[in-house]
C-alpha positions as CSV (number, residue, x, y, z in Angstrom):
1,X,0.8,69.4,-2.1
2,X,-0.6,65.7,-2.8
3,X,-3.5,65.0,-0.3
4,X,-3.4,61.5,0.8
5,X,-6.2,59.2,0.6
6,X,-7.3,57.1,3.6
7,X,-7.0,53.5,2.4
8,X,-9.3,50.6,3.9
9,X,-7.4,48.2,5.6
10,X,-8.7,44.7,8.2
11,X,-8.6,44.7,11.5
12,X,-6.3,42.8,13.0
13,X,-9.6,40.1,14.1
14,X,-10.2,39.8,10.4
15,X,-6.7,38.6,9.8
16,X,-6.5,36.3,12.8
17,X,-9.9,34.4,11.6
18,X,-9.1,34.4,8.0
19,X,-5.2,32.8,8.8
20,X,-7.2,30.5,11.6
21,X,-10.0,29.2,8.5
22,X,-6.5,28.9,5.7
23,X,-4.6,26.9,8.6
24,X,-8.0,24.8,8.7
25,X,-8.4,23.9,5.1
26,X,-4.7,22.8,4.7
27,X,-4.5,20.7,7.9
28,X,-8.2,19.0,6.2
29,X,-7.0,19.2,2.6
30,X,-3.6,17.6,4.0
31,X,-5.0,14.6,6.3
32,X,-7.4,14.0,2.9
33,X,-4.5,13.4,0.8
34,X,-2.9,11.2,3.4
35,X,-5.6,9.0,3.4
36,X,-5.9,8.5,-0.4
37,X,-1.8,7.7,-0.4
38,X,-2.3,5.2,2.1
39,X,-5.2,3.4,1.1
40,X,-3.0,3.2,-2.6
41,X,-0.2,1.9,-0.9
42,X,-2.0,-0.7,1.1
43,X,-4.4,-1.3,-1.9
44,X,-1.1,-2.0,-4.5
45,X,-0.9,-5.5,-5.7
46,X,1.6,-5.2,-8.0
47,X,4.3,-6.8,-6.2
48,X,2.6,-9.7,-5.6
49,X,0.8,-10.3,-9.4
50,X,4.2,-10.6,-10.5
51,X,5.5,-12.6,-8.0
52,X,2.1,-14.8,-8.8
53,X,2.8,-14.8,-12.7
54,X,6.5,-16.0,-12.1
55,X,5.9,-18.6,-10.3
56,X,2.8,-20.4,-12.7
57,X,5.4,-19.7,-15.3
58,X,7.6,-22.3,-13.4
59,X,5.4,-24.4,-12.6
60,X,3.7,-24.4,-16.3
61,X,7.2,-25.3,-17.3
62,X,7.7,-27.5,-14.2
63,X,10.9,-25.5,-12.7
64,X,9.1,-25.8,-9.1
65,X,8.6,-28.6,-6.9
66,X,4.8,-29.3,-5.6
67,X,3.6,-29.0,-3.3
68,X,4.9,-24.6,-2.8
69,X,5.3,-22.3,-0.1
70,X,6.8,-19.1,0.2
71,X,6.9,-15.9,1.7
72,X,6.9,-12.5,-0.2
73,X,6.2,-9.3,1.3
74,X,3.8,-10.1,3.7
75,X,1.9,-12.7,1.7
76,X,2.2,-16.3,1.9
77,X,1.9,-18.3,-1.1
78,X,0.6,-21.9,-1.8
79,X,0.8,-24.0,-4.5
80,X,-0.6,-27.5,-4.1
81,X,-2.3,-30.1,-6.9
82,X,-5.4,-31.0,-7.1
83,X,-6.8,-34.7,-7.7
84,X,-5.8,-33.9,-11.4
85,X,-2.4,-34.0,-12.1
86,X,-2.6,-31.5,-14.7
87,X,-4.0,-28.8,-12.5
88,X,-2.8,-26.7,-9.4
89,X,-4.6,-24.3,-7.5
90,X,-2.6,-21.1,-6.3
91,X,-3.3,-19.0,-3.4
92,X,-1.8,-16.0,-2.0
93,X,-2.6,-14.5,1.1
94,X,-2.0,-11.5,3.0
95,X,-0.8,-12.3,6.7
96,X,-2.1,-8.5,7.7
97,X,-5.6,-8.3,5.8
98,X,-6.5,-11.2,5.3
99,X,-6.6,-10.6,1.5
100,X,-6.8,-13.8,-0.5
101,X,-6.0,-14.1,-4.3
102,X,-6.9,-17.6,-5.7
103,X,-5.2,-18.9,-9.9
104,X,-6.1,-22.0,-11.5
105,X,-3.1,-23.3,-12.6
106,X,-2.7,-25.4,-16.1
107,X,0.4,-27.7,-17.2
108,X,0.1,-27.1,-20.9
């Protein structure tokens, strides 16, 4: 007959706290990662840099009427002459953060 060997096993307390401290880590690990996607989200520009870059190619090749506003996702864009006639000045700002991106624009 095979004698059986007694095999080491946790007590039930080691199991709890080790689940508890893995349920811990995630919940961290998980509001981490949240963070990061929304500061890249709220951070992304992209939308309005080519919203930007369309409208100084239309006014390069004068397809706009001075002086311009509009409204694009959340930002409020301006484009108005300045005492040269040959140059504008751009400005696009965000209506939530107050973020402000400024262009020089050129007639060529």
């Amino acid at each position: 007959m095979v004698i059986l060997k007694k095999i080491k096993a946790s007590t039930l307390m080691e199991t709890l706290i080790a689940t508890i401290l893995i349920v811990a880590i995630f919940v961290i690990s998980s509001m981490v990662l949240n963070n990061l996607f929304a500061s890249t989200v709220k951070q992304n520009k992209r939308s309005i840099l080519a919203k930007i870059n369309e409208l100084e190619y239309l006014y390069i090749n004068e397809k706009i009427k001075h002086p311009f506003q509009d409204e694009h996702d959340g930002w409020t864009i301006t484009i108005v002459d300045q005492t040269n006639s040959k140059t504008a000045k751009l400005e696009a700002l965000n209506n939530i953060s107050n973020q402000l991106i400024e262009r020089d624009l050129n007639k060529q």
